[in-house]
C-alpha positions in Angstrom: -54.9 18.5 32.2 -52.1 16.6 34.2 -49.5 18.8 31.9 -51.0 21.9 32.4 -50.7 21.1 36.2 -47.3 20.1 35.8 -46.5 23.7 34.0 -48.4 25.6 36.6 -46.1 23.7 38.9 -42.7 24.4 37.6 -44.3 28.1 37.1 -44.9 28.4 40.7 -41.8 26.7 41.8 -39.9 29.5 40.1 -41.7 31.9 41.3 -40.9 30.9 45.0 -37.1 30.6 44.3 -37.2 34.6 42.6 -39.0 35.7 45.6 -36.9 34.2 48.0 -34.1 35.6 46.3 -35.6 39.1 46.2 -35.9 38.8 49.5 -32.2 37.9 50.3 -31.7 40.8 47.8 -33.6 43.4 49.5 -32.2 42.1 53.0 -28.7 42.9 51.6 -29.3 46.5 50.4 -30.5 47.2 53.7 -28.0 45.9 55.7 -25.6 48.2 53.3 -27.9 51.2 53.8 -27.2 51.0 57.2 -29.1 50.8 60.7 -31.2 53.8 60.7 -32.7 52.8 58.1 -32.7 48.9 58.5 -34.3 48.8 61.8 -37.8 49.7 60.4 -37.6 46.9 57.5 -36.0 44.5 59.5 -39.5 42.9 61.0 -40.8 43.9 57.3 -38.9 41.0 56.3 -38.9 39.0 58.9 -43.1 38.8 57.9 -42.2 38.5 54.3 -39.9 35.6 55.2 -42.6 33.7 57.4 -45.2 34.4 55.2 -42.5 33.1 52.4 -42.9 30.0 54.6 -46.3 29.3 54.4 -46.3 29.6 51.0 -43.8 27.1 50.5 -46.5 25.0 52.2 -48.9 26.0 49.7 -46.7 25.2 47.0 -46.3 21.5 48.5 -50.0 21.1 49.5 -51.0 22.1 45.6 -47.9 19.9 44.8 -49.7 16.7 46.2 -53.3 17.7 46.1 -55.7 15.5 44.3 -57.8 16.4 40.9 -60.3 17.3 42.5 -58.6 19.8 45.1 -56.2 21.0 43.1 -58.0 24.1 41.7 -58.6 25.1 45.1 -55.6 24.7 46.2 -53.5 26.2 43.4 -55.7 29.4 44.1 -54.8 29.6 47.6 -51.4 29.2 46.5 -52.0 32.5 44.0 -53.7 34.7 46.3 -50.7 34.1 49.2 -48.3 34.4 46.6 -49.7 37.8 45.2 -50.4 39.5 48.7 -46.2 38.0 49.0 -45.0 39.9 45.9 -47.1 43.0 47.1 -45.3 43.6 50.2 -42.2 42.9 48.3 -42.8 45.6 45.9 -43.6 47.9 48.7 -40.6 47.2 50.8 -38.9 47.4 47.5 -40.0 51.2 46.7 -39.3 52.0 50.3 -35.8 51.4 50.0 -35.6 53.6 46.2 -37.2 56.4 48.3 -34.5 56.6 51.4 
């Protein structure tokens, strides 16, 4: 059980660095694209980045959750991360369609 948890850590750890870097990705292509077209995505990411955030807090409340939480916790962590990539992948297809 404890290495499974360990995976699932290092799993999730990943996952926050790749979104964060998405982000930072994204934020770049708009800034090239110009302010027209920035200025509506701008507070887009601005959320994503806060919500980015709190998930880093989920990741380190899972991180240091007991046994007996940690199921709880890790899918708390999933469902913020999920709604996180969703908006991603929106913002993401808004910027292929301008």
């Amino acid at each position: 059980m404890e290495q499974q948890r360990k995976s699932y850590q290092e799993k999730a750890h990943k996952s926050l660095d790749d979104l964060f870097a998405n982000l930072d990705t994204l934020e770049a292509k708009l800034r090239e694209a110009g302010k027209e077209f920035s200025d509506g995505m701008e507070q887009n990411i601005a959320d994503m980045k806060v919500e980015g955030e709190k998930l880093k807090g989920k990741f380190k409340e899972m991180c240091d959750s007991n046994s007996d939480s940690w199921t709880e916790v890790r899918n708390g962590f999933e469902q913020a991360a999920t709604t996180l990539r969703e908006a991603f992948s929106k913002a993401w297809k808004n910027t292929q369609e301008k």
